[in-house]
N, C-alpha and C positions, 0 to 999 in steps of 0.2 A: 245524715244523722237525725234523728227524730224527737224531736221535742212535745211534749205532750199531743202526737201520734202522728203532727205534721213532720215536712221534709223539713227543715233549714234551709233549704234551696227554695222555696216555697216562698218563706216567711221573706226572705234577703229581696227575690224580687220582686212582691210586694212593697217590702218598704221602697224598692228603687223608682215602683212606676209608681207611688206618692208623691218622690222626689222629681220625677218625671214632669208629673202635673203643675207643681210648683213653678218649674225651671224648665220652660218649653225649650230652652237652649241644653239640657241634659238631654245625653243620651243612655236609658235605662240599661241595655245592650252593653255596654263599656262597661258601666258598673262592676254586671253581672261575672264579665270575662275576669275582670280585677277580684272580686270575688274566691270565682272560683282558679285562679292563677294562686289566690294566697293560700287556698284547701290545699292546693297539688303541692306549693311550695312547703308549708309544714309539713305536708305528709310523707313528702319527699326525704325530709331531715330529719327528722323521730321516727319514720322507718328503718334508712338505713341507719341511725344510731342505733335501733334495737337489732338489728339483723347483725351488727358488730359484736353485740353486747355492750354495749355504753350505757350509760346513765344519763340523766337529765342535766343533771349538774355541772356533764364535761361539754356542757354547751349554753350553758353560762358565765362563763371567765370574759372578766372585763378587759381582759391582752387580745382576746379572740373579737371581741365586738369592736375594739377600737381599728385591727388589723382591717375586718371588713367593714365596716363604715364610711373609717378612713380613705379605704381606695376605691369603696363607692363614689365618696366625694370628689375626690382626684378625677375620676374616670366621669362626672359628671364638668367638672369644672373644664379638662383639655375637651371635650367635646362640646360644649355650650359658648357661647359669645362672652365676654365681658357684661356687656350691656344686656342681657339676659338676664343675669345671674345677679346684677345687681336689681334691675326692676324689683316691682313689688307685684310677688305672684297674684293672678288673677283665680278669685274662688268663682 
C-alpha cells in the first residue's frame, strides 16, 4: 500500500530495525512476519466478507467478538501452565 510514494512495508521495517537498535534482544524479522500475518489476516476477512457481499458492520457485533475472544482465551488458558498465565508478561 503506498503512502506518499513509499511501500508501507518499507516504512514498518524501518521502524522495526530502530526498534532493533534499541533492543539488541529484539528480533526485527519476527516483527516483520507479525506484520505482515496481521495484512494477510485482515485481508483475509474483508475479502471474503466482500466476495459474500457482507458489509462492515456484520463484523462488528459485540456476540461475535465476545464468541471469539472468548475461546481465544479458553484455548490459551488449557494450553499455557497456570504459573504462566499468572506471571507478569515480560515486554
Amino acid at each position: 500500500m503506498p503512502i506518499n510514494g513509499r511501500v508501507l512495508g518499507r516504512a514498518a521495517v524501518q521502524w522495526l530495525t530502530q526498534n532493533h537498535k534499541a533492543n539488541p534482544n529484539c528480533d526485527p524479522r519476527a516483527g516483520s512476519a507479525s506484520i505482515l500475518g496481521l495484512v494477510v489476516a485482515f485481508g483475509g476477512i474483508i475479502g471474503g466478507l466482500v466476495m459474500e457481499g457482507g458489509k462492515i458492520s456484520d463484523i462488528t457485533q459485540v456476540t461475535a467478538a465476545i464468541v471469539v475472544l472468548g475461546g481465544t482465551l479458553g484455548a490459551v488458558m488449557v494450553t499455557s501452565p497456570l504459573a504462566a498465565l499468572i506471571a507478569r508478561p515480560r515486554v
